[in-house]
Wavefront OBJ file of the C-alpha trace (Angstrom):
o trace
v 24.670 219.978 63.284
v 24.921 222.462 66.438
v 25.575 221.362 69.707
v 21.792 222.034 70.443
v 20.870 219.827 67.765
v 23.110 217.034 69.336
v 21.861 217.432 72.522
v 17.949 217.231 71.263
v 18.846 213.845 69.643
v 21.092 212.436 72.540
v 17.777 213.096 74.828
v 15.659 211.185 72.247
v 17.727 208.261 72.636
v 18.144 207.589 76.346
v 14.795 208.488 77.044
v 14.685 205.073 74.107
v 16.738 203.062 76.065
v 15.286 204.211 79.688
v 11.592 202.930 78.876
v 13.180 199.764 77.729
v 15.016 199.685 80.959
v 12.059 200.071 82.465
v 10.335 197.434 81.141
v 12.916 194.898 81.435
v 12.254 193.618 84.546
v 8.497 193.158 83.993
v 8.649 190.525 81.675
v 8.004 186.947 83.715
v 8.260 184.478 80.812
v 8.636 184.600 76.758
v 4.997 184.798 76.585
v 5.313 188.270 78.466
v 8.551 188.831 76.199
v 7.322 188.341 72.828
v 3.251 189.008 72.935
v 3.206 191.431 76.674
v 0.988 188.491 77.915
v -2.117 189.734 75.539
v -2.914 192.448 77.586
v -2.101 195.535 76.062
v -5.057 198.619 75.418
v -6.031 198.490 71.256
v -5.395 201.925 71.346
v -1.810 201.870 71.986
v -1.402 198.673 69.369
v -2.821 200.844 66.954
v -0.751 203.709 67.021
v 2.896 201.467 67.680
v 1.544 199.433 64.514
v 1.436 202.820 62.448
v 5.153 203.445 62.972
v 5.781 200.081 61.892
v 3.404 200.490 58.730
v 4.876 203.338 57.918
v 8.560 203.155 58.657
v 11.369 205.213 57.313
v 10.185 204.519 53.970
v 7.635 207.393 54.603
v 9.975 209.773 56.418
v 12.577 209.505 53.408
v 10.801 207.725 50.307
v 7.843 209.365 50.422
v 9.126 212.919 49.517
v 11.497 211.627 46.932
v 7.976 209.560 45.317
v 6.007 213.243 45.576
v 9.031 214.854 44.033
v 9.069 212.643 41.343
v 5.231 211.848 40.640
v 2.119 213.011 41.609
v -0.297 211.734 44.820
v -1.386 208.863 43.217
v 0.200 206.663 45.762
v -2.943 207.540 47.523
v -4.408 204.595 46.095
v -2.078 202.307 47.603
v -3.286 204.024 50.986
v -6.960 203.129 49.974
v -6.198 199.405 49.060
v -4.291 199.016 52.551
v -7.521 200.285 54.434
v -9.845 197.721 52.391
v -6.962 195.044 52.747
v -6.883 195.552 56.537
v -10.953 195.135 56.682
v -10.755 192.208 55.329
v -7.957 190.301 57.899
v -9.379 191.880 60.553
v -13.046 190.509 59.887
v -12.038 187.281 58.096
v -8.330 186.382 59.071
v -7.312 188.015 62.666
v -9.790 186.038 64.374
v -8.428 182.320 63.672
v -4.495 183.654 64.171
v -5.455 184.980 67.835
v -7.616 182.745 68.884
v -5.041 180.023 68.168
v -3.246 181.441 71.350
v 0.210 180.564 69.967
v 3.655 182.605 70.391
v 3.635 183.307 66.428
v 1.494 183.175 63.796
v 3.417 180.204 62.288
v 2.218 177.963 65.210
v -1.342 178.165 63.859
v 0.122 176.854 61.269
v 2.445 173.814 62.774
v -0.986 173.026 64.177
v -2.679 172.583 60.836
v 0.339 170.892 58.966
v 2.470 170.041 61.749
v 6.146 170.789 62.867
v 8.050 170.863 59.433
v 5.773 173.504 57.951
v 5.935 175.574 61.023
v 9.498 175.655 60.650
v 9.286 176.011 56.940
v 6.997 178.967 57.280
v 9.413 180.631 60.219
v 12.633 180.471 58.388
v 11.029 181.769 54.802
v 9.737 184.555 57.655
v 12.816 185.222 58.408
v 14.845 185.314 55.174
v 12.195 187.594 53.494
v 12.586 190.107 56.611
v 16.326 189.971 56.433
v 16.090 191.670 53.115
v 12.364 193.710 54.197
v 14.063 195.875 57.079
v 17.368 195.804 56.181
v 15.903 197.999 53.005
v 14.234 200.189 55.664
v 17.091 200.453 57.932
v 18.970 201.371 54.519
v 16.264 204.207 53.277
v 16.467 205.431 57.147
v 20.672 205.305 56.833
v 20.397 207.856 53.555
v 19.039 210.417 56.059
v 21.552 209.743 58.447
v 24.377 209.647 56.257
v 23.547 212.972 54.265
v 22.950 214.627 57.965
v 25.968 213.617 59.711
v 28.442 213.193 56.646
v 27.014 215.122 54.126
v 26.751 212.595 51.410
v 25.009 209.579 50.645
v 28.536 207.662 49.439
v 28.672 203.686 49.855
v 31.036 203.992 53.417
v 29.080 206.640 54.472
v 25.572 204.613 54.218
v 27.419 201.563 55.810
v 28.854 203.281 58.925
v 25.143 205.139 59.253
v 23.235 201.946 59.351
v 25.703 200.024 61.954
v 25.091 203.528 63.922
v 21.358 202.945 63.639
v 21.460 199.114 63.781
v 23.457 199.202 67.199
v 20.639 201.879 68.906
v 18.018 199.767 67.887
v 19.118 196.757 69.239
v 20.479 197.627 72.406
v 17.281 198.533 73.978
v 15.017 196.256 71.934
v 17.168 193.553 74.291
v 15.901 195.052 77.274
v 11.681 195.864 77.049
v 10.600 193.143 75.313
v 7.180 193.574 73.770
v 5.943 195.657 76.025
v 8.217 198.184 75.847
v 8.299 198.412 72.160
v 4.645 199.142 72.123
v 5.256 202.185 74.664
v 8.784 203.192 73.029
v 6.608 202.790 69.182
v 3.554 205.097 70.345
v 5.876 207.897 71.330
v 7.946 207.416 68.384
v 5.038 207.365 66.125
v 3.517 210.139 67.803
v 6.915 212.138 67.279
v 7.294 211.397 63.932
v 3.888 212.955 63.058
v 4.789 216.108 64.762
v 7.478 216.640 63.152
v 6.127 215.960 59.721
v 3.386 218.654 59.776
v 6.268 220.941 61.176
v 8.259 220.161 58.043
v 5.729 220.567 55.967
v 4.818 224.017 57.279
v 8.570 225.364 56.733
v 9.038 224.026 53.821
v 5.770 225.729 52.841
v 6.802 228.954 53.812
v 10.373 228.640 52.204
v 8.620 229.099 49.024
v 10.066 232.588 48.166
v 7.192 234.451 48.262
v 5.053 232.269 46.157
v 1.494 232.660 45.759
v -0.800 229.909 46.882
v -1.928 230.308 42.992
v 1.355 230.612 41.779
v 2.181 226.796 43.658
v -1.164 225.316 42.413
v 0.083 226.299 38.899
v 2.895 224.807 39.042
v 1.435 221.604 40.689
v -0.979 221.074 38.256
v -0.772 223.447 34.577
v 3.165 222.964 35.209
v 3.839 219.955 36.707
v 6.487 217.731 35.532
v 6.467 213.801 35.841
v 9.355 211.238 35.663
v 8.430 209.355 32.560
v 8.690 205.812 32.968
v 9.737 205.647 28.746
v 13.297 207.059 29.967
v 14.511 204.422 31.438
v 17.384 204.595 29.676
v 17.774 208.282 29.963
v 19.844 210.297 32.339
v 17.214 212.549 33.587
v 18.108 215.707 35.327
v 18.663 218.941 34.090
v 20.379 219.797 30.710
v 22.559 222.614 29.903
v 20.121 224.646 28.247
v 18.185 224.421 32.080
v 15.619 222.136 30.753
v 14.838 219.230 32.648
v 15.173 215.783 30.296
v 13.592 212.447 31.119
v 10.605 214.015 32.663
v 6.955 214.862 30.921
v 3.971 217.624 31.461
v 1.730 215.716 34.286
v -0.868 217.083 37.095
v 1.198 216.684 40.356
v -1.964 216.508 41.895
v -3.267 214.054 40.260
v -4.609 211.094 42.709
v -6.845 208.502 40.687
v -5.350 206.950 37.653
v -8.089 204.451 36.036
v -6.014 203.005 32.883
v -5.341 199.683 32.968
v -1.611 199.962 32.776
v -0.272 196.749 34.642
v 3.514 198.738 34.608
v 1.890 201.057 37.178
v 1.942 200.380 40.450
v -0.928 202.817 41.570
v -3.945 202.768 39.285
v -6.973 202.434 40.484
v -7.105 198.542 39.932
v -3.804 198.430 41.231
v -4.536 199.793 44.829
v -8.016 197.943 45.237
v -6.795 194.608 44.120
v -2.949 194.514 43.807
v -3.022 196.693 47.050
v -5.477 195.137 49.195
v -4.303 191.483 48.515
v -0.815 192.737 49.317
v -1.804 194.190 52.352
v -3.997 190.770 53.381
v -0.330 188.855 52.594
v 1.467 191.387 54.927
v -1.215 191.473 57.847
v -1.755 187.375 57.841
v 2.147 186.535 57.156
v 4.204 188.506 58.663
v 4.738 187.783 62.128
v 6.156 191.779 62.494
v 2.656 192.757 62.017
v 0.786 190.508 63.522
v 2.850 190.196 66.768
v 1.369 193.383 67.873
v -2.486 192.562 67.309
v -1.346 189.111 68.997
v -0.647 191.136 71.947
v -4.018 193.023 72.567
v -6.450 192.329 75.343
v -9.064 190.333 72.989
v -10.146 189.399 68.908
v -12.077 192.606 68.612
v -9.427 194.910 69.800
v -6.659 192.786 67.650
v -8.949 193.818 64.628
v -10.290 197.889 65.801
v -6.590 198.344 66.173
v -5.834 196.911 62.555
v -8.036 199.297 60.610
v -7.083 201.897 62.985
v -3.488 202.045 61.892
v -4.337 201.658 58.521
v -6.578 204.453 58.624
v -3.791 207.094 60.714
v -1.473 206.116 58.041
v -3.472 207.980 55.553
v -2.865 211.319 56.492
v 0.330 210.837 57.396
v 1.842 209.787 54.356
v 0.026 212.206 52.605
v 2.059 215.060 54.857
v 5.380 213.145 53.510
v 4.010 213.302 49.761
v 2.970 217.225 50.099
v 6.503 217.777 51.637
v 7.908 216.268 48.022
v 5.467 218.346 46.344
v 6.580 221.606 47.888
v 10.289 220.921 47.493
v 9.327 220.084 43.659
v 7.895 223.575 43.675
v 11.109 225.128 45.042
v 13.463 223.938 42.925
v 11.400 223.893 39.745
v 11.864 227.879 40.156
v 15.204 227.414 41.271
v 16.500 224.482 38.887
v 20.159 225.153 39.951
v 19.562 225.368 43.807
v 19.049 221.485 43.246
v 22.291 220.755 43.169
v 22.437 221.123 46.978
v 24.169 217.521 47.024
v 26.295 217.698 44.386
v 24.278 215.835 41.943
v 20.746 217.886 40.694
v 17.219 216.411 42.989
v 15.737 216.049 39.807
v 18.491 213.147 38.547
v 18.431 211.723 41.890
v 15.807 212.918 44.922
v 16.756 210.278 47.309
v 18.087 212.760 49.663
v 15.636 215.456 48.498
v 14.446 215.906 52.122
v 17.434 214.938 54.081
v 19.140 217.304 52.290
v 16.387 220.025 53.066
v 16.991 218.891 56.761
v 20.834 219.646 56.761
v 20.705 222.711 54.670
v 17.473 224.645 55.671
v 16.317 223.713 58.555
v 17.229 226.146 61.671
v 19.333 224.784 64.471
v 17.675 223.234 67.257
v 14.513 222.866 64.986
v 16.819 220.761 62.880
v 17.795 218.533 66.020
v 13.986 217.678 65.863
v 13.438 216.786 62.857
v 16.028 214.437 63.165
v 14.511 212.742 65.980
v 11.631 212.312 64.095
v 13.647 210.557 61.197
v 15.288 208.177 63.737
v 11.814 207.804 65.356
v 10.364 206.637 62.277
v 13.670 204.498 61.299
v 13.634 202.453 64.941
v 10.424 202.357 65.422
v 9.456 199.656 62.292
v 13.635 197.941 62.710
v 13.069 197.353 66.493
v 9.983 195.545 65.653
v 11.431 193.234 62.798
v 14.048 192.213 65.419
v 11.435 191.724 68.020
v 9.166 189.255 65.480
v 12.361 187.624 64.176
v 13.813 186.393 67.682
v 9.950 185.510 68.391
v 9.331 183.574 65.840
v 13.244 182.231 65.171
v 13.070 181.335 69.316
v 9.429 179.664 70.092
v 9.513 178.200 66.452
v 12.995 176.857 65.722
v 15.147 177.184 68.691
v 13.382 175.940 71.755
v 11.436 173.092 69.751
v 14.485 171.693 68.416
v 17.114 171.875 72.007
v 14.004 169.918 73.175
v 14.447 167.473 70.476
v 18.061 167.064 71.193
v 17.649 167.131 74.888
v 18.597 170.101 75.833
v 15.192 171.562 76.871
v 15.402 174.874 78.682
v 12.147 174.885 80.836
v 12.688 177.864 83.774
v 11.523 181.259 82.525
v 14.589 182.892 83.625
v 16.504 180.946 80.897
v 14.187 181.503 78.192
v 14.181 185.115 78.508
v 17.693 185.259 78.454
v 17.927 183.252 75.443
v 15.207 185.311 73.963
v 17.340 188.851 74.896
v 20.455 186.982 73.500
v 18.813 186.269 69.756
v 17.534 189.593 69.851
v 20.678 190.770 69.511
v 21.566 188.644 66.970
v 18.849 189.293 64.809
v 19.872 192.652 65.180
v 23.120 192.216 64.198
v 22.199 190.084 60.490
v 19.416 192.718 59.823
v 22.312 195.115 60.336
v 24.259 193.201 57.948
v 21.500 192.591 55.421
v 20.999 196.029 55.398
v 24.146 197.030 53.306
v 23.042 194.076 51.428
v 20.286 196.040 50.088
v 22.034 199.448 49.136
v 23.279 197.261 46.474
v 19.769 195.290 45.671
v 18.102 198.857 45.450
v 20.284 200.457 42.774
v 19.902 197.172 40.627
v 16.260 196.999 41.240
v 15.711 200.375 39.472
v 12.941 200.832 42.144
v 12.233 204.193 43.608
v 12.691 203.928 47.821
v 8.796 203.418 48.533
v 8.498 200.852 46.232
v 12.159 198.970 46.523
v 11.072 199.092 50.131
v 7.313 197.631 49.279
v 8.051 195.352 46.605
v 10.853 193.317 48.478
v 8.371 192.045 51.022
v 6.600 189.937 48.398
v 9.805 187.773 48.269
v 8.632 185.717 50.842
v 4.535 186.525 51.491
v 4.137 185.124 47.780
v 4.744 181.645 49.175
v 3.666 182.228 52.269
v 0.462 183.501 51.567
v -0.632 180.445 49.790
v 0.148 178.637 53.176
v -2.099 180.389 55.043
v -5.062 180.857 52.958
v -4.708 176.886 52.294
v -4.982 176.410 55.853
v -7.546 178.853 56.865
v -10.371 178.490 54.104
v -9.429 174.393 53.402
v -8.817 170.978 54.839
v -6.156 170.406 51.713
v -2.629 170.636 52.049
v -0.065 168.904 53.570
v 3.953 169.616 54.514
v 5.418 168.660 51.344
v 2.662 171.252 49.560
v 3.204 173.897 52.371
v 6.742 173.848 50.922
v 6.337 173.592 47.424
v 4.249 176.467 47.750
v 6.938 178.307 49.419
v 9.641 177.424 47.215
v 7.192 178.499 44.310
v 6.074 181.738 45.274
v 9.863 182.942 46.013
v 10.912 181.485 42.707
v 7.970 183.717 40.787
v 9.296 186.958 42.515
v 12.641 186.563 41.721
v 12.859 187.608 38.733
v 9.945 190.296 39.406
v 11.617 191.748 41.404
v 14.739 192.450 38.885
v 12.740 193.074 35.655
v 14.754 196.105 34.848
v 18.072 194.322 35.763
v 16.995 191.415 33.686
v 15.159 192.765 30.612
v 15.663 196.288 30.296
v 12.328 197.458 31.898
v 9.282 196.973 33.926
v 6.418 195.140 32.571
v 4.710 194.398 35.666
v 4.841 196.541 38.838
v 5.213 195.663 42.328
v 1.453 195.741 43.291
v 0.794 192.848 40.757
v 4.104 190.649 42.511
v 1.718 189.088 45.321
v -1.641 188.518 43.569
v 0.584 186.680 41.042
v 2.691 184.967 43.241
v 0.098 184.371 45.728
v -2.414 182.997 43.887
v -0.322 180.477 42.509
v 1.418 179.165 45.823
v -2.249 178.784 46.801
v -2.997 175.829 44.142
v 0.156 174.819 44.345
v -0.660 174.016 48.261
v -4.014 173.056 47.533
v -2.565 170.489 45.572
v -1.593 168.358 49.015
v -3.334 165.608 50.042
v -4.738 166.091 53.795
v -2.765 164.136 55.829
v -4.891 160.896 57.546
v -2.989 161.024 61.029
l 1 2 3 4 5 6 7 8 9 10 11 12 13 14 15 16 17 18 19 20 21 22 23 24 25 26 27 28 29 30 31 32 33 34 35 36 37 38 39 40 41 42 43 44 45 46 47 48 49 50 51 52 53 54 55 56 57 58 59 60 61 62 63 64 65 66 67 68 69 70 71 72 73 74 75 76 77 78 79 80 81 82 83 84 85 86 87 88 89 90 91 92 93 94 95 96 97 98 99 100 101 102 103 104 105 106 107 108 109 110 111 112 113 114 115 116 117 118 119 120 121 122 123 124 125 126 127 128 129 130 131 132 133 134 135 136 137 138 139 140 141 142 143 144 145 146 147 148 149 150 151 152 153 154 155 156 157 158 159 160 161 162 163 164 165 166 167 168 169 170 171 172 173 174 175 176 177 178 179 180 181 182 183 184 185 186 187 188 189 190 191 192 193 194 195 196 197 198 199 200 201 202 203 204 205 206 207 208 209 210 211 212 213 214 215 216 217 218 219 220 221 222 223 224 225 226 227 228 229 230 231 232 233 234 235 236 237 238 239 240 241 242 243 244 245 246 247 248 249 250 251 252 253 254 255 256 257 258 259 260 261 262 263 264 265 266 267 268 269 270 271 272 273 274 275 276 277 278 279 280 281 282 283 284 285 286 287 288 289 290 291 292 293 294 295 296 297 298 299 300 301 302 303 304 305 306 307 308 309 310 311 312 313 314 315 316 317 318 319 320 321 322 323 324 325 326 327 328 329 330 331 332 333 334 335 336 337 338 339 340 341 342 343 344 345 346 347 348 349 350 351 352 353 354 355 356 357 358 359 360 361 362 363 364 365 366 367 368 369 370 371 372 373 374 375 376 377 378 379 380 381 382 383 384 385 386 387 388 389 390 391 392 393 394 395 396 397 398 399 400 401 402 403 404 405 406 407 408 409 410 411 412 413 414 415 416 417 418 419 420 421 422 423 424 425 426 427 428 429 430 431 432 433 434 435 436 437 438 439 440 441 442 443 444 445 446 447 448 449 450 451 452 453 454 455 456 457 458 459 460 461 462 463 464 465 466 467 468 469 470 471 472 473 474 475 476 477 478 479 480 481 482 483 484 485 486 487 488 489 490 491 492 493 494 495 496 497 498 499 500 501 502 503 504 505 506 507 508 509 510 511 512 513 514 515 516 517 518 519 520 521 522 523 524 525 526 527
């Protein structure tokens, strides 16, 4: 890192915490802190809810997934479009209109105050481990960029780095200024995408257009999911071992394989009823439809996020695909890190960054990966000191007789949980470097497949209390302690038995669906 570089970055960052400065003294109560007092433009929800869609995860995982596969992830892109249709036309409409602080009020309203607070703390334990995996995919950037390896102590100090930014001027904006501070981000981590994927495209060493599609497709190489208990990388002889002959460009897969995650039946089912879990459960997500002007701009600005997302990611998957292209000519230039790309491409792309990259266009690109990296964190600890303040800690100082009724207060005790929301994510974060190697989970799909720990249960919840008159509190949590207990030991097939029989996309519909009878089973309550 030059000094330019440096300076680039330390201008990204307090023009961060000057728009949150900004906007901290326009917020009048908690209403205006956690949901900007529904009055924000659908346009700018929808491109702040892309950045938090598509997270660090995309800026890091999604090269390492193109490196290693093909672009059949596409399919998971598809399913999240069809998914999103579907809460916006069917879901969206009831959460809104309910006119509550978090989505979990809708539901103290339909089961009362127990399973609001059942629903809020499952909320937050599931995001504890969601973002703190994206604040830990985001860290492997950092880590390789500032200390030049991805090392346990050097992960750990990089995500208290990023976990401090973050939270310092989430405290300050509020809602509102995340939504301004996420649109720029977003908007800066596109740029910088496309102009990674144009020098890494003309890094290729004088490779023919037909020399890469070759490669991609007659040549391409695969991870093969049958050497699991291989070391793959590269052998002596320069042959690479635990990977198989595959088309790179390969985007529709139509077996019926249920051990991968992106078949065709996989993104249109698995896919779509994930992303109907994520966009009806999770209060990050939903906080920032709950703050739009009306119902039909919550939903436009849904699908519209979903849809920008598409080519986005696919930049991210064509950057993995060039890199596989360079060092598939160049097997030995992989070991850039110390340890060959093709045994471990986690830092495929940092590692690009830090090595290739010219100065000052380097300083950018790193912008762009803490864009992408603060943009989706600041918005988990936004919806966790929403939902952990209006659900749990206001409602029960009442109780006790402690009520704090002038705005003033409540905003400070709002600002104050922010930062300690910030500070467990942080925490929970390191958790997950751990969680992630034991998983045997690439990044995009560690970082995917962890969220279904707690929309499983939750999931049932809602669609119990949406499409039904059954359920009652002791259901609502039975179905929550259910659907946890189901992905559980999904989530550590290969820990547990040696390999993965069912894959990620498959964790909710299973969990889900079974949480939903379970609720179902309730009795409506007579009062």
């Amino acid at each position: 890192m030059t000094l330019i570089d440096w300076l680039i970055v330390a201008f990204f960052l307090g023009a961060l915490v000057t728009i949150g400065y900004l906007f901290s003294h326009k917020n009048k109560n908690i209403e205006d802190y956690f949901v900007a007092g529904r009055s924000m433009p659908g346009w700018l929800v929808a491109i702040a809810a892309t950045g938090t869609t598509i997270s660090a995860g995309t800026f890091v995982g999604s090269p390492e997934l193109g490196f290693n596969t093909n672009l059949t992830y596409i399919m998971n892109l598809i399913g999240a479009i069809f998914g999103g249709c579907l809460v916006a036309a069917l879901i969206l409409p009831k959460l809104y209109n309910a006119k509550t602080i978090t989505i979990y009020g809708y539901i103290g309203e339909r089961f009362g105050e127990k399973s609001k607070r059942a629903n809020s703390v499952m909320f937050l334990l599931g995001q504890l481990f969601t973002s703190g995996s994206r604040l830990f995919i985001a860290a492997i950037a950092i880590s390789v960029i500032v200390f030049g390896d991805i090392r346990f102590q050097f992960l750990m100090w990089s995500i208290i780095i990023l976990g401090v930014i973050s939270t310092f001027y989430t405290m300050m904006g509020g809602i509102k200024g995340l939504l301004y501070i996420d649109t720029f981000q977003t908007l800066l981590m596109i740029f910088t995408g496309v102009v990674a994927f144009v020098l890494v495209a003309c890094d290729l060493d004088g490779l023919s257009f037909r020399e890469v599609w070759d490669t991609l497709t007659s040549g391409g190489m695969v991870k093969s999911p049958a050497a699991a208990g291989m070391a793959p990388g590269v052998a002596a002889d320069g042959t690479l071992t635990g990977w198989v002959p595959g088309n790179k460009l390969k985007m529709f897969d139509p077996s019926i394989d249920f051990t991968k995650p992106y078949t065709i039946l996989g993104g249109m089912i698995g896919v779509a009823f994930f992303k109907v879990c994520q966009y009806t459960t999770d209060q990050e997500f939903v906080q920032r439809q709950l703050a739009c002007k009306d119902v039909k701009k919550a939903g436009r600005s849904l699908v519209a996020s979903q849809l920008i997302s598409l080519p986005v990611v696919l930049v991210f998957l064509g950057i993995g695909l060039l890199l596989y292209v360079k060092y598939i000519h160049d097997p030995q230039a992989s070991f850039e890190s110390g340890t060959s790309f093709f045994t471990d491409a986690r830092d495929v792309f940092p590692q690009y960054i830090k090595n290739h990259i010219p100065m000052g266009v380097r300083g950018l690109m790193i912008t762009g990966l803490l864009a992408a990296a603060l943009s989706s964190f600041n918005s988990a600890i936004n919806s966790m000191a929403s939902s952990f303040v209006s659900d749990l800690y206001l409602p029960i100082r009442s109780e006790l007789g402690k009520e704090i009724k002038s705005d003033k207060e409540q905003i400070s005790s709002s600002r104050w949980m922010v930062a300690l929301m910030g500070v467990l994510l942080t925490g929970f974060a390191i958790v997950t470097c751990v969680m992630q190697q034991s998983s045997g989970l690439n990044l995009v799909d560690f970082a995917t497949g962890v969220m279904c720990f707690a929309y499983a249960g939750m999931i049932g919840v809602f669609l119990t209390a949406i499409f039904t008159k059954r359920g009652n509190a002791r259901s609502v949590i039975a179905a929550l302690v259910v659907g946890m207990a189901i992905i559980i030991p999904l989530m550590f097939q290969k820990e547990f038995f040696g390999q993965t029989y069912i894959a990620w996309t498959w964790w909710c519909p299973i969990g889900g669906l079974i949480s939903t009878l379970v609720c179902m089973l309730g009795k409506p309550s007579t009062k």
